[in-house]
N, C-alpha and C positions, 0 to 999 in steps of 0.2 A: 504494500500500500504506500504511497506516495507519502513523503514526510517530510519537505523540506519548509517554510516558510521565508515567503519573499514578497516584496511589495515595494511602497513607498512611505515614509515615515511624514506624507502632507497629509494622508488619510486613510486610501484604501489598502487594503491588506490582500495578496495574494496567498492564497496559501493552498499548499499539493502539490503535484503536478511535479515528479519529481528530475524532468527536462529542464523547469524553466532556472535561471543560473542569476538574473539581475531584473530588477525593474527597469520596463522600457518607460514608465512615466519618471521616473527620475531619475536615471541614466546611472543608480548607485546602487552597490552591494548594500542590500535592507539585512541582513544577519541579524543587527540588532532592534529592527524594530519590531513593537509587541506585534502578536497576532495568535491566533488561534485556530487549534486543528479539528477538520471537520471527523468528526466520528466514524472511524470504519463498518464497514458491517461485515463483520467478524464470526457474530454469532445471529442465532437467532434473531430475525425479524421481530419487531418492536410492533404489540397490540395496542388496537384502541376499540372505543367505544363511546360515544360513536362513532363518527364523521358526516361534515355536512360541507357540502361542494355547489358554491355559489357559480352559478355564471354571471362574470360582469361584461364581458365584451362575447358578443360574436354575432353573427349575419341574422338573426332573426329575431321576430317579438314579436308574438300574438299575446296581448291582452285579455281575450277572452277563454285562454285554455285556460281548465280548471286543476285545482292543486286535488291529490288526491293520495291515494295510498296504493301502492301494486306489489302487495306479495308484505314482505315488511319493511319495503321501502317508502318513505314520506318523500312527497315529491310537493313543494310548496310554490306559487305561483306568484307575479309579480305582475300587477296590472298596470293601475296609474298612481301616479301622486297626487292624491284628494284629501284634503281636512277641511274642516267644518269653518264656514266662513270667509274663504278665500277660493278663488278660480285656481285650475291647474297653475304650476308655474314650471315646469321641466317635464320630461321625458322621458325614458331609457333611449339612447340611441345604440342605433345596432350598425355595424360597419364589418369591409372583411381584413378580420384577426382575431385573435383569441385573448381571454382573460381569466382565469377561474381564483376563487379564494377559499380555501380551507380551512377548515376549523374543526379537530379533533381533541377528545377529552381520554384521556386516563383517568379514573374516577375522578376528583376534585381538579386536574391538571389539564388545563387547556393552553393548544397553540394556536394559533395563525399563518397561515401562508399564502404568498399570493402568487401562481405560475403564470407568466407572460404577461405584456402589458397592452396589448390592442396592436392597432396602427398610429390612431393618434393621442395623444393624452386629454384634449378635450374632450371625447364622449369616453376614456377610463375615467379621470375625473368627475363628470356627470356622474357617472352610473356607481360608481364609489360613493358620493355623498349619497343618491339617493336611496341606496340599497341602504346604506347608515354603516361602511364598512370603513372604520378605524384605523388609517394609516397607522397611530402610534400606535395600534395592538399586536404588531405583524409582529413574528417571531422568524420569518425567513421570508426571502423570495429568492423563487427559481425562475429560470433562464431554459426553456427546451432547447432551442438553435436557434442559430443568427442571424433570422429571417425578419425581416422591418416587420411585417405585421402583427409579430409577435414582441417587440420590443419597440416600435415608434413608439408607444406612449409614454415609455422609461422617462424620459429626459423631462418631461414637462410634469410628469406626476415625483419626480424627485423636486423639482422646482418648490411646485405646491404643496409638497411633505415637509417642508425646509422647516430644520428644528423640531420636528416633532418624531422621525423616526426614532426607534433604539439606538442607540452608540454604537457603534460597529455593526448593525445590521446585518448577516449573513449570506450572501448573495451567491447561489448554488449555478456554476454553468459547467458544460461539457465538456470542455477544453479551451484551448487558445483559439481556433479554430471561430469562433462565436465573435472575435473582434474582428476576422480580415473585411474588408471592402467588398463588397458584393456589386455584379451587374447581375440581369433578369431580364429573360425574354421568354414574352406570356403572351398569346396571339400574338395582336397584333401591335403589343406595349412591349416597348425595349430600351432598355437604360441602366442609371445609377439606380440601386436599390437598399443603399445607404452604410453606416455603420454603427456598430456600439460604443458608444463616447466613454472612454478613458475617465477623461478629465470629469465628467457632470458623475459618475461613479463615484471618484477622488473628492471630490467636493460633497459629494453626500455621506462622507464616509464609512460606505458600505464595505464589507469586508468580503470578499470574493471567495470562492471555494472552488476550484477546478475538480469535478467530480466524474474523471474518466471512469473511474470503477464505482462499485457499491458503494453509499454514504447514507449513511442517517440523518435526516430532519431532526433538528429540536428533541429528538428521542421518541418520537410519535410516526413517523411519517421514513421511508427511505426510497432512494431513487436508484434506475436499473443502471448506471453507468452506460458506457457504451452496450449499441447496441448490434449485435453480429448482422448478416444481411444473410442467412441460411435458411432458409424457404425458400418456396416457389417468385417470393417478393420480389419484384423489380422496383429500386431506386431510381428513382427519375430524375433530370438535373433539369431542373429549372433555371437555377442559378450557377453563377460560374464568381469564384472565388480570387481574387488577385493576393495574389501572397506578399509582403513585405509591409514593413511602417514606414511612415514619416510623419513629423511634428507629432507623434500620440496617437495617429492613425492608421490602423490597417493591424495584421497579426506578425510575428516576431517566428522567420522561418525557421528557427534554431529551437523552436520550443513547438513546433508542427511534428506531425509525425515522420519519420525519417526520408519515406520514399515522395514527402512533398516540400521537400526545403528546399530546391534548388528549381523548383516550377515557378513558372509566372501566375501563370491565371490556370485555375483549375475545375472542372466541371464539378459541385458541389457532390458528395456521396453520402453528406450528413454525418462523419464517422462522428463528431461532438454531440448528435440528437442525445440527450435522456429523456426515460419516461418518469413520473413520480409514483407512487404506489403507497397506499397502508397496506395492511393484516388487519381487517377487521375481528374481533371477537369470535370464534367459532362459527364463523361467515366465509373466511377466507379474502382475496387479495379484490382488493379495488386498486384498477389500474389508470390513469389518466396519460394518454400517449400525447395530449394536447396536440401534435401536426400527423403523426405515424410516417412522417419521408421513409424511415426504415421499413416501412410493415407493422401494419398493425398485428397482426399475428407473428412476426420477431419480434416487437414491443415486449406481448402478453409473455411469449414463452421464456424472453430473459426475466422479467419478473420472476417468472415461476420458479427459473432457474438461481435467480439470484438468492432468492427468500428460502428454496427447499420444501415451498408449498404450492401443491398439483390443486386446488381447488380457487378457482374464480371467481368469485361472488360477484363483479360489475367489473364490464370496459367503459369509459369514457373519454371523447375527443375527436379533435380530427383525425381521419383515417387517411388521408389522400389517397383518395382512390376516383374521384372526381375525373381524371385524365384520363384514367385507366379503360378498355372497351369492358364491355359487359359480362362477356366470360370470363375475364379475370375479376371480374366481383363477384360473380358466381362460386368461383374459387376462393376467393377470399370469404366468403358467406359459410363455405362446407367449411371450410378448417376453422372458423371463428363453433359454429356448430359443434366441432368436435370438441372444442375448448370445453363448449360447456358454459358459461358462465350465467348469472341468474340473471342479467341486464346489460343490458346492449344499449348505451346514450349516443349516438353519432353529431359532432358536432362538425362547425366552421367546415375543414376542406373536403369533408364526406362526399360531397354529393347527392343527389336527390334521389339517381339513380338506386345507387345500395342503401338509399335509405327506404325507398319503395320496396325493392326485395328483402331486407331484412324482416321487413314487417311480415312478407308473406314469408317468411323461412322461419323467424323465430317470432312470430306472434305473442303476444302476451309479457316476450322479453323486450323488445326493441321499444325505447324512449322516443317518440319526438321531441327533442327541447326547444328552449325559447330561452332567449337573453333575459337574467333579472330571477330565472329558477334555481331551487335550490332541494339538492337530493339529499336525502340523510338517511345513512346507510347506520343500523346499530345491530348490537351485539343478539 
């Protein structure tokens, strides 16, 4: 397990990842500056009881579906903002990116976390206040991949968090790999597709976690590390990756993995995606693949594999399977099936497609969600 700690001593803390050798935001050997080590997962996976998994950002919002109960899952629904006396004054807005916030309890011990942060930080923002979700409560946030629509809203929601986060705040990502400079070509859109600021990190000073392999949450919660590409799964490259920094930007080829240090630009393969995951209570694993570029079914089975636990109680997220033709989600349906698992949420890159056939393949399992819902999964 990685054990080195490195950073910069103006805020944020590097720490793992036992390539990286100096801080590129301050060009100096950090040896001595504090920081702290993200927890292995060494041993058994870490229960809880419950879990309750907010969506704050993603592509939809019907107000009129109703909150209900399926099986022993609460599914609670999020209409408008109405109180007695006043006209509406806000929204949920829905956009394409992802958001989810967690909250899990150990009897009296509860944390917080928030995975990805939208596209833009004004409707996370909105949809934050109006959900009533407590910036200074968070006990972590993660980072899935270095995809703008899952991290554009970082920078303005650190902006508007200012002073009120935790002191070193824990900031969980995949690897280095999650800062290079991205281009994107999606039909008929082609361009910059942005990067992850260094410096608004350092300024908020969040404490970084490079978590290639297994890592523990807060002691509630742990994440699949890398994730292998062994299924039938084809990663798709959307994105193409420019390797090298300057001024603070871009990724640091000495700290990539070996056979990409001496590339320029590289078609993305995702090797930095994590998924996040509990162990619920004699339930088993709730997964959240939040994009699935690797396969959602390589998501679920490192989980499985991670934790040493063969039963699924819930998948949640985007699947990307959206691009993919129809027999390959028909594929992706049987082996999700074989999984097993007691619910199926498909969100943001799913598609409509395997969201239609999920329903007629595992009826009774398959969620539709809606931006502003919140699932809670208990013992």
């Amino acid at each position: 397990m990685a054990s080195e700690y490195l950073g910069t001593c103006r805020g944020v803390i590097f720490c793992g990842s036992a390539g990286l050798r100096h801080s590129r935001l301050s060009g100096r050997r950090c040896s001595a500056c504090p920081g702290r080590r993200a927890q292995p997962l060494t041993g058994p996976v870490p229960e809880v009881d419950p879990v309750a998994i907010r969506v704050v950002t993603d592509s939809y919002h019907h107000a009129f579906e109703q909150g209900r109960n399926v099986g022993d899952m609460e599914i609670v629904r999020y209409a408008f903002d109405l109180a007695p006396g006043r006209p509406p004054q806000k929204a949920l807005q829905n956009e394409w990116g992802l958001s989810l916030h967690l909250q899990s309890w150990q009897a009296a011990d509860s944390k917080q976390v928030l995975i990805d942060f939208g596209y833009t930080p004004e409707t996370l923002n909105n949809n934050l206040a109006l959900l009533k979700i407590d910036p200074a409560q968070l006990d972590a946030l993660v980072l899935s991949h270095g995809h703008y629509d899952h991290f554009g809203g970082l920078n303005g929601f650190l902006v508007a968090s200012k002073g009120r986060l935790k002191a070193g705040l824990p900031f969980y990502l995949g690897g280095e790999e999650c800062f290079c400079t991205r281009e994107a070509g999606v039909g008929a859109s082609a361009g910059d597709f942005g990067y992850l600021d260094r410096k608004a990190i350092a300024d908020a000073g969040l404490t970084v976690m490079f978590a290639e392999r297994p890592w523990v949450i807060g002691g509630h919660a742990f994440t699949t590390g890398r994730i292998p590409a062994n299924s039938f799964e084809r990663v798709l490259a959307p994105t193409r990756m420019k390797v090298g920094e300057q001024n603070g930007i871009g990724c640091t080829p000495d700290t990539l993995p070996e056979a990409k240090r001496t590339l320029t630009v590289i078609p993305d393969d995702f090797q930095h995606e994590q998924a996040t995951c509990f162990n619920v209570k004699g339930k088993g694993l709730v997964v959240l693949t939040s994009c699935g570029h690797r396969g959602v079914v390589n998501s679920v089975r490192k989980a499985m594999k991670a934790s040493g636990i063969n039963k699924v109680h819930a998948v949640l997220g985007g699947f990307h399977l959206a691009p993919h033709p129809v027999e390959y989600q028909r594929e992706t349906s049987a082996a999700l099936k074989e999984i097993n698992p007691d619910y199926l949420i498909p969100m943001h890159c799913t598609g409509e497609v395997f969201i239609s056939l999920a329903m007629q393949e595992m009826p009774g399992k398959t969620i539709r969600s809606s931006t502003g819902t919140r699932y809670i999964f208990s013992a």
